[in-house]
C-alpha positions as CSV (number, residue, x, y, z in Angstrom):
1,X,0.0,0.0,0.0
2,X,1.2,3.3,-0.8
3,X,1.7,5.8,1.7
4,X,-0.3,8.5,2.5
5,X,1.1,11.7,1.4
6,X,1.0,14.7,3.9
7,X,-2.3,15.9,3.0
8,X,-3.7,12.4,4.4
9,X,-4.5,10.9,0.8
10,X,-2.1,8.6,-0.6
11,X,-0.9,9.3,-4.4
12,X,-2.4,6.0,-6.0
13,X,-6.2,7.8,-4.7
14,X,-5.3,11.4,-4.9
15,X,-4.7,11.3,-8.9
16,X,-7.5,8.8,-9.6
17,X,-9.8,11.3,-7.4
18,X,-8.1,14.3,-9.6
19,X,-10.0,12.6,-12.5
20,X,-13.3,10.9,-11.4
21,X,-15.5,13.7,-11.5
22,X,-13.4,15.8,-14.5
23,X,-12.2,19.4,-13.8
24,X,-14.7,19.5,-10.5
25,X,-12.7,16.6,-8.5
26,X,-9.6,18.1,-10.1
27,X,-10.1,21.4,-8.9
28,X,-10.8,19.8,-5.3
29,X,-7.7,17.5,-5.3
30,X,-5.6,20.6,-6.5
31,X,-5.6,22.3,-2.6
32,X,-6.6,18.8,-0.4
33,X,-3.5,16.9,-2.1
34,X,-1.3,20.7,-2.1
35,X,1.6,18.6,0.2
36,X,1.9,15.9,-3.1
37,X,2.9,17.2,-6.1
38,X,2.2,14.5,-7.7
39,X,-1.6,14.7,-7.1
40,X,-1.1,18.5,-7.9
41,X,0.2,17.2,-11.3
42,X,-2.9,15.1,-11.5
43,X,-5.3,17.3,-10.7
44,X,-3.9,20.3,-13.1
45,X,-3.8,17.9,-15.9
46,X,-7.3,17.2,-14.9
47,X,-8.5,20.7,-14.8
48,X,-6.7,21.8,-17.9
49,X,-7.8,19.0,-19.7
50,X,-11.6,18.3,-19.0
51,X,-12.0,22.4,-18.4
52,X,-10.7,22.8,-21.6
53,X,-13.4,20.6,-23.0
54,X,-16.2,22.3,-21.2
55,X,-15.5,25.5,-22.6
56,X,-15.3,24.1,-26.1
57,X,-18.4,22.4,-25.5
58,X,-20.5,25.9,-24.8
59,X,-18.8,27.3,-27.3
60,X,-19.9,24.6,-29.5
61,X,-23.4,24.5,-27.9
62,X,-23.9,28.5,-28.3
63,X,-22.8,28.5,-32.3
64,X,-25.4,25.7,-32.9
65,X,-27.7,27.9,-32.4
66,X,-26.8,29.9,-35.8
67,X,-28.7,28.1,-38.7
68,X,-27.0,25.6,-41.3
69,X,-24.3,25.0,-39.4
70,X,-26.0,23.3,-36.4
71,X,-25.6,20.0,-37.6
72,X,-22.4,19.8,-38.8
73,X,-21.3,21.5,-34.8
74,X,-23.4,18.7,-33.7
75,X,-21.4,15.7,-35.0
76,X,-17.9,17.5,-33.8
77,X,-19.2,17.9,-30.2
78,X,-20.3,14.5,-30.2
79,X,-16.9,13.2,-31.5
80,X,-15.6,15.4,-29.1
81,X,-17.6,13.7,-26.1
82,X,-17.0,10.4,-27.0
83,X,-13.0,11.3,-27.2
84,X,-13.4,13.1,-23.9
85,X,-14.9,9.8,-22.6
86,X,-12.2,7.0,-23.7
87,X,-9.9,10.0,-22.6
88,X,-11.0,10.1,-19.3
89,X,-11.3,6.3,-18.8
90,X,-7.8,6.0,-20.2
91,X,-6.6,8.5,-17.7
92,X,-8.9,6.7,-14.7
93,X,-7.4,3.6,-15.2
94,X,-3.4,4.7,-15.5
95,X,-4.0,6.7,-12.5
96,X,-5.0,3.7,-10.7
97,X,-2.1,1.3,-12.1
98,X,0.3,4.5,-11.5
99,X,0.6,4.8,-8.0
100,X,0.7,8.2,-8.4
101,X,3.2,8.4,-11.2
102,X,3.0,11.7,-13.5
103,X,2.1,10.7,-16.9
104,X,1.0,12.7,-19.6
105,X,-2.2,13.1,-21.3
106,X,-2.0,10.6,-25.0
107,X,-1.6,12.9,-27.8
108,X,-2.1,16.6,-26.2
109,X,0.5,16.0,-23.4
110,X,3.2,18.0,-25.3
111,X,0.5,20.8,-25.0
112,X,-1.1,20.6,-21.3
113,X,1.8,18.9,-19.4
114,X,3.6,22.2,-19.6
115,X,0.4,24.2,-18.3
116,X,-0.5,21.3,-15.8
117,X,3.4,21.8,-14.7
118,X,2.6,25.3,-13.7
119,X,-0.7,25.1,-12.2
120,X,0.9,22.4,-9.9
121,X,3.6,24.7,-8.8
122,X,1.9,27.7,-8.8
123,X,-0.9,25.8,-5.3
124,X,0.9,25.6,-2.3
């Protein structure tokens, strides 16, 4: 068993909690897990990532509402939702295998680990 970091969580539960419930558990495990920066890794990855995706999606939502293009806006926010899906099961499960190992996000990690690098130093 893993143990607990100083904020009373231990790594392995920290990051999986940093992704469970998208940017809303991230943004929570960002200050309880502030003593691991590991978690802190997980949990800016998290917020960047799936926050990230929320906006696009109101964005997306809002220009559907302008006519002949509503469909088409449709189809990319559904491919965009299922993505976001097998993205966050993906990240779920290597969170859970990790032990709290930093890993970064398939394909987009070039662009968020360096943001998600940040946000986790910038918490204390």
């Amino acid at each position: 068993m893993q143990p607990a970091s100083q904020g009373g969580i231990d790594k392995k539960t920290g990051s999986w909690l940093s992704y469970l419930l998208w940017w809303v558990t991230g943004l929570i495990m960002l200050f309880v897990g502030k003593n691991d920066p590991d978690v802190k890794y997980h949990a800016a990855q998290s917020i960047i990532l799936f926050g990230s995706y929320s906006v696009i999606q109101i964005i997306l939502s809002i220009l559907s509402n302008i006519g002949g293009i509503g469909f088409v806006l449709g189809i990319i926010s559904l491919l965009l939702w299922i993505a976001a899906v097998i993205l966050w099961i993906v990240l779920l499960v290597k969170a859970f295998q990790g032990n709290g190992q930093r890993f970064e996000v398939p394909i987009l990690g070039g662009v968020i680990t360096p943001y998600a690098e940040q946000l986790a130093n910038a918490v204390h």
